[in-house]
N, C-alpha and C positions, 0 to 999 in steps of 0.2 A: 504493500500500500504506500508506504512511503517513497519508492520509484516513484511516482506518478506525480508527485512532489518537487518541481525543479528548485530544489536547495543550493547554494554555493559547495561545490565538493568537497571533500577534505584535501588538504593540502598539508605535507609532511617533509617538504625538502627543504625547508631554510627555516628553522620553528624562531630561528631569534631575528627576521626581518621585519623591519619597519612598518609598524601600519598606518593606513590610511585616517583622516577625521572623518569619512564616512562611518569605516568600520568602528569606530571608535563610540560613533552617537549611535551605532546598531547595536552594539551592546548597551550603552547607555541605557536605550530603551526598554531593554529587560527587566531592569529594576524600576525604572519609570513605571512600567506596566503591575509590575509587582506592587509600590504604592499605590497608583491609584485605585486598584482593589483592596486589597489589604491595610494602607493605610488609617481609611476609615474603620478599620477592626481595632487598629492601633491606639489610634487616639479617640476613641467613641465609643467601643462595642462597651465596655465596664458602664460607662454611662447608661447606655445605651438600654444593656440589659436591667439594668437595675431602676432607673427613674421614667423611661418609656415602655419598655416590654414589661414588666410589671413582674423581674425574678428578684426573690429574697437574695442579700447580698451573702449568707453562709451556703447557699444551696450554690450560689455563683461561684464561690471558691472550692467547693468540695467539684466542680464539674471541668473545674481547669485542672486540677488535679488528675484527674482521671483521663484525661485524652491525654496529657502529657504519657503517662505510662503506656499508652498505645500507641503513641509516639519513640516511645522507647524502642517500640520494637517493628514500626514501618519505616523509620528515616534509614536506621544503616542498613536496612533488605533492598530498600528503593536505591541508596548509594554504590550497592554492592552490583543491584543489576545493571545498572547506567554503565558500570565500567566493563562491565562484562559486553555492552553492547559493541554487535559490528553491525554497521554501515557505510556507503559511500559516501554517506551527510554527516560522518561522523557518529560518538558516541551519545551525546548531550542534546541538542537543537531537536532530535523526533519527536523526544519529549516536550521540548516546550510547544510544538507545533500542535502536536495530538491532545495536550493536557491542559491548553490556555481556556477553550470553548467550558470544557465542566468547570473547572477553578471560577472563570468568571461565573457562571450560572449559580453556582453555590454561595459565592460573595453577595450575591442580590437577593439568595433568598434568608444567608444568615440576618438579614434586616429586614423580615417580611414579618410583624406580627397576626398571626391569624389570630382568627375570632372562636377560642376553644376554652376548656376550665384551665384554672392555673397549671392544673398537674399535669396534662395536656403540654402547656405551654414549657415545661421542664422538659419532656421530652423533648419536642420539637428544639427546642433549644442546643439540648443535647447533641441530636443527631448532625443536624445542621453546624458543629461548630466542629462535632468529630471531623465530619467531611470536607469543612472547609481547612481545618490541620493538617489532614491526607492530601489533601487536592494541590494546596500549598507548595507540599512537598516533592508533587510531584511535578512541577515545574521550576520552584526554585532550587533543588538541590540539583539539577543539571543546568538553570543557568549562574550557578556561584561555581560548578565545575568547569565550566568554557571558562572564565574567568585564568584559570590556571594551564588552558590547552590553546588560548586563540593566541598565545605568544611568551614564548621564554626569553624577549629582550625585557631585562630590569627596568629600564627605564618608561618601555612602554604600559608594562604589566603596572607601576602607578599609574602611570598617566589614563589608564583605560578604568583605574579606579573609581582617578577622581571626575572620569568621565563620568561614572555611573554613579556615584552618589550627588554629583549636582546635578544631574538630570532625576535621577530620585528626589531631592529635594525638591524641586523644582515641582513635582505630582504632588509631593505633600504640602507642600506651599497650594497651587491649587486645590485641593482638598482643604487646608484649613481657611481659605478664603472664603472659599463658595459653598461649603458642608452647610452648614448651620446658615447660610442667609436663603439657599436653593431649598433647603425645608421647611424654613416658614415660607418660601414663595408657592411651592409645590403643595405642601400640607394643608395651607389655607386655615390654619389654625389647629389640624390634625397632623400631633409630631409623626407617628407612627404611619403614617401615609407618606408624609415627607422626606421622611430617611429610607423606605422602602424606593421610591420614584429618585430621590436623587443620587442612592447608590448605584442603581439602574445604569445611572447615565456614566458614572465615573465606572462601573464594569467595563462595559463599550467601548471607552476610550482605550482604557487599557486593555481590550482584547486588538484592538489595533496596536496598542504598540508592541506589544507579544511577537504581531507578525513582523513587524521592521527590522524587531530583534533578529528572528528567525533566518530572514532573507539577506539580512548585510553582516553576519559574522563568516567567519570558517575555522575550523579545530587543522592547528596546524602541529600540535607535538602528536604525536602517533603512540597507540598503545604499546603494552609488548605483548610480539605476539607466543603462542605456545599455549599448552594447557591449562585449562581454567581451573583454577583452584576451588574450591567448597566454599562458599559465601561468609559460612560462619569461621571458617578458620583465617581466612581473607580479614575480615574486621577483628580478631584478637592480633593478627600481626602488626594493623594498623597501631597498633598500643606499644609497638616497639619504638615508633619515632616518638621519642620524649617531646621533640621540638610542636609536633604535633598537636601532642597531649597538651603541652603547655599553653596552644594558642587556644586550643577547645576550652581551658582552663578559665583562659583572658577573658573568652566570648560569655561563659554562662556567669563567672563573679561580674564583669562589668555590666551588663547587659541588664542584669536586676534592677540594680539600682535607677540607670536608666530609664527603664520601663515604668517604675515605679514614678519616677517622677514625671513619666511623658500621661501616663492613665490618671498622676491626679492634680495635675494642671488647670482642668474644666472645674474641679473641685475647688481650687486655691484661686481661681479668679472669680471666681461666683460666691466663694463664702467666706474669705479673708479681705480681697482686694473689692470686690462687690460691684464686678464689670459687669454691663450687660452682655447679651450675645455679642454685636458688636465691637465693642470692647475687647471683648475675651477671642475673635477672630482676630480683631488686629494685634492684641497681646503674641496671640498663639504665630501669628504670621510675619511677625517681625521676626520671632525668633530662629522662622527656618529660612528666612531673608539671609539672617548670620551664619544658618549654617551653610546655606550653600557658598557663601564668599568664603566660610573658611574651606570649605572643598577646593575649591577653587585657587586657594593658598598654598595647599597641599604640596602640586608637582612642583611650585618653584622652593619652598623651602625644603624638598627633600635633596635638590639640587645642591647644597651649601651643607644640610647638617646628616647626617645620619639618621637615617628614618628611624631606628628601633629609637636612641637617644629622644630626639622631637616625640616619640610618642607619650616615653616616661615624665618627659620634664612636663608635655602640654596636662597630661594627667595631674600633677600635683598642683597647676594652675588652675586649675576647674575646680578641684578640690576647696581651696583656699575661696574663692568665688561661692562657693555652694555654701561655706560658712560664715562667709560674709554675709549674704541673705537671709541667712536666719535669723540676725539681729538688727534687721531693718523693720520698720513698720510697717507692714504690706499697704497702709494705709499712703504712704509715699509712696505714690503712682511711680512718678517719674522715676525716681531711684530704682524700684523694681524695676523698671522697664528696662533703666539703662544694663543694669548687673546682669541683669535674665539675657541681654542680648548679646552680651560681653562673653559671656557663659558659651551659649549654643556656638558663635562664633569661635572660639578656642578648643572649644569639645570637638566641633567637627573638623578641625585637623586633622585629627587621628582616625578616622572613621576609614578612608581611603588607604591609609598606612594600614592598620591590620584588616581588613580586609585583602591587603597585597600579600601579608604573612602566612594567607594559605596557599596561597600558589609558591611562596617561598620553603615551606613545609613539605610540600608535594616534588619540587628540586631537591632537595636535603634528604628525603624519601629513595627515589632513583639514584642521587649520589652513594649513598650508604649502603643501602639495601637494593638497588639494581631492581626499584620498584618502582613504579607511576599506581597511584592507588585514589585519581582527582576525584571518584565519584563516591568512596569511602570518607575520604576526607573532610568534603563540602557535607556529606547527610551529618558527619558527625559536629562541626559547627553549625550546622542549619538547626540540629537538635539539643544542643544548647543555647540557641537562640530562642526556639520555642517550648524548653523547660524553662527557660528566664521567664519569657512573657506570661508563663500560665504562673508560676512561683511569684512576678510582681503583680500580676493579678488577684492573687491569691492573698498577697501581706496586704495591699490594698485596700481587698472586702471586706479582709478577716478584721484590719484595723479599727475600718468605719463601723463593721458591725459589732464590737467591744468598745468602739467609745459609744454608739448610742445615734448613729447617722441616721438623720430624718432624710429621708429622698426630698428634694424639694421645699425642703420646710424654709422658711423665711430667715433663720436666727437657728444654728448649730450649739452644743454645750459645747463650752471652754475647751472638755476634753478632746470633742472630736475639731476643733477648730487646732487646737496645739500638736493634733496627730496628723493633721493635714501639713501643716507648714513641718515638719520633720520630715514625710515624705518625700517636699522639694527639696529640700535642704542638706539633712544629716546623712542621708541614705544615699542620697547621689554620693555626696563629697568619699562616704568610705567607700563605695564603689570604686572610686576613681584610686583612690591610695593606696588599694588592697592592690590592684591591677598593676599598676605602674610599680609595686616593689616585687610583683611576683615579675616582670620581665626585666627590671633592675639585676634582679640575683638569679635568674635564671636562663631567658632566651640569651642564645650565643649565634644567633642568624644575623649577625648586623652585615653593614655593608660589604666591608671588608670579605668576612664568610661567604655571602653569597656571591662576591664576583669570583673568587674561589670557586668553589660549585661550579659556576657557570661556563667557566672554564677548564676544568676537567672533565663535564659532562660531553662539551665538543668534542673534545680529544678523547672522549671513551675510556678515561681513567677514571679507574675509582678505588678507594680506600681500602687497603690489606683487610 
């Protein structure tokens, strides 16, 4: 089926040549596509579930818990088969082709409330949120794998980073612009209609960009070929690159924190700073203003400092920022606006930088072990990305619903207003400090290393 498919071939004779800026926004666009679905999962669904759809906030954290563990066990089986794929299109790209049409579908209907009893509505919930987990993974963990196959030139492999997370940003900048004003214009005063109708449309966009993705990349490092190894004994090897393990490490300790702060932002500008929607869009929207200028920052300061360095130090800067804020008075507009933006700007530095660490990972792999394992590697950070989201989803509810959170009530207790600002605040910052000393005293990938690598890999040498 996929013959019939005119794809860009693969391509395997010069894996460290230059690429195009076409190719560059074609990948872009995979993540592009990926937020504009998913995004509003991101920054909405906790809300979403909780003060429209009508689920108790303990029943929400017991259900992000549970797809996580079955997560557990479909991201490295999906990872394991991607690598095992042959094609002429490559290992990665069939999937995103074949897997964008259900992903989108499922994204529009995780924001459909039907008209059923609450218990009812738990399930639907349920199943709708498994699938969209699954669906997820079935398109992102082969495009975070092209990621480490459409080029083994260092320079380019950032630069196609920071292609794709400020083209990412760029969908979720759209998304927090337009979310919340397209649902009261859509809904007409019914929220539940509005977010069902205006996720609809940001599906759609991003089933187009899915395909741009598709059609303007190519897999130019080539598997190895020879006998397939056993899937499961395939991902216990993967546990041999330390360097690996460490970055999976980086992805699920950092990623919490983050999350946590991103799921309860709507919460901190509604019930501490007391924006309107408005407000709390442009709040939200400056801040991914920042981040994409820091993406954007990226390839030229990797140019001058040592990308592993830049990652640790901009970490401890974010940190410092994040406790700064906690002893502002949310009630100074301005000051929060300024700090929050200073923040997302400095944060997204680094986002491009490890993100490049898995394809650096996956060299270090084949250097070592005379293995390329891109589609084990990417399910096993894709699934500490989606244990983080469901874990800060999860400290999130569990929080609000132990201080005593009214959905919508006018006036919060002390308690739950003081749990709220520690979510922005305390929780990012030691995210960020935990991460930056574990690749302080740990990761050994810095520049240096990998032009090394890089260089023995041409030359077919590799370590006793």
């Amino acid at each position: 089926m996929a013959q019939e498919i005119l794809l860009p071939d693969v391509t395997v004779t010069n894996s460290t040549e230059r690429l195009s800026v076409r190719e560059k926004l074609g990948f872009g666009f995979g993540d592009a596509a990926c937020n504009m679905s998913w995004g509003p999962v991101t920054m909405f669904l906790t809300y979403f579930y909780t003060d429209i759809f009508g689920l108790d906030a303990a029943l929400l954290a017991t259900m992000f818990l549970v797809v996580r563990l079955v997560d557990a066990f479909v991201d490295p089986m999906l990872g394991g088969i991607a690598d095992r794929t042959r094609s002429r299109y490559g290992r990665f790209r069939p999937y995103i082709l074949y897997g964008c049409v259900p992903f989108c579908l499922i994204c529009i209907l995780a924001f459909y409330t039907p008209d059923i009893t609450a218990g009812w509505k738990g399930v639907y919930a349920f199943v709708t949120y498994l699938l969209l987990s699954v669906l997820y993974s079935t398109v992102n963990i082969p495009y975070c794998s092209l990621g480490s196959v459409i080029t083994a030139n260092p320079v380019d492999r950032i630069s196609c980073q920071s292609y794709r997370f400020t083209m990412a940003n760029c969908a979720v900048l759209l998304c927090s612009l337009t979310l919340l004003p397209l649902v009261h214009y859509f809904g007409a005063g019914d929220q539940q209609k509005g977010f069902f109708i205006t996720n609809t449309l940001f599906s759609i966009i991003g089933l187009c960009m899915f395909l741009l993705c598709v059609f303007n990349t190519r897999e130019r490092i080539a598997p190895e070929e020879g006998p397939q190894e056993n899937i499961f004994k395939s991902l216990l090897f993967a546990f041999k690159n330390k360097q690996w393990v460490l970055v999976v490490s980086g992805m699920f300790i950092g990623c919490i924190p983050a999350f946590v702060c991103g799921g309860a932002t709507i919460y901190f500008t509604k019930y501490l700073m007391h924006l309107n929607d408005l407000w709390t869009t442009v709040f939200i929207s400056i801040g991914i203003v920042a981040a994409i200028l820091g993406n954007l920052t990226t390839n030229t300061l990797t140019k001058h400092i040592c990308k592993v360095k830049l990652y640790i130090y901009v970490g401890f800067i974010t940190a410092a920022i994040s406790i700064l804020i906690y002893f502002i008075d949310p009630r100074n507009i301005e000051t929060i606006f300024a700090l929050n933006t200073l923040r997302g700007y400095i944060g997204a530095i680094t986002v491009p930088i490890f993100w490049s660490f898995i394809g650096d990972a996956d060299d270090f792999g084949a250097w070592k072990f005379k293995r390329r394992m891109s589609g084990v590697y990417a399910s096993g950070n894709l699934f500490a990305l989606k244990v983080s989201l469901a874990i800060a989803g999860t400290i999130t509810a569990t929080i609000l619903s132990l201080t005593h959170y009214v959905p919508d009530a006018p006036q919060q207790t002390p308690e739950t207003l003081n749990a709220i600002m520690l979510l922005i605040t305390v929780i990012p910052a030691a995210g960020s400090i935990i991460t930056s000393l574990l690749f302080l005293f740990f990761y050994k990938l810095d520049t240096r290393m990998m032009n090394e690598i890089q260089t023995d890999l041409k030359a077919n040498h590799y370590p006793a």
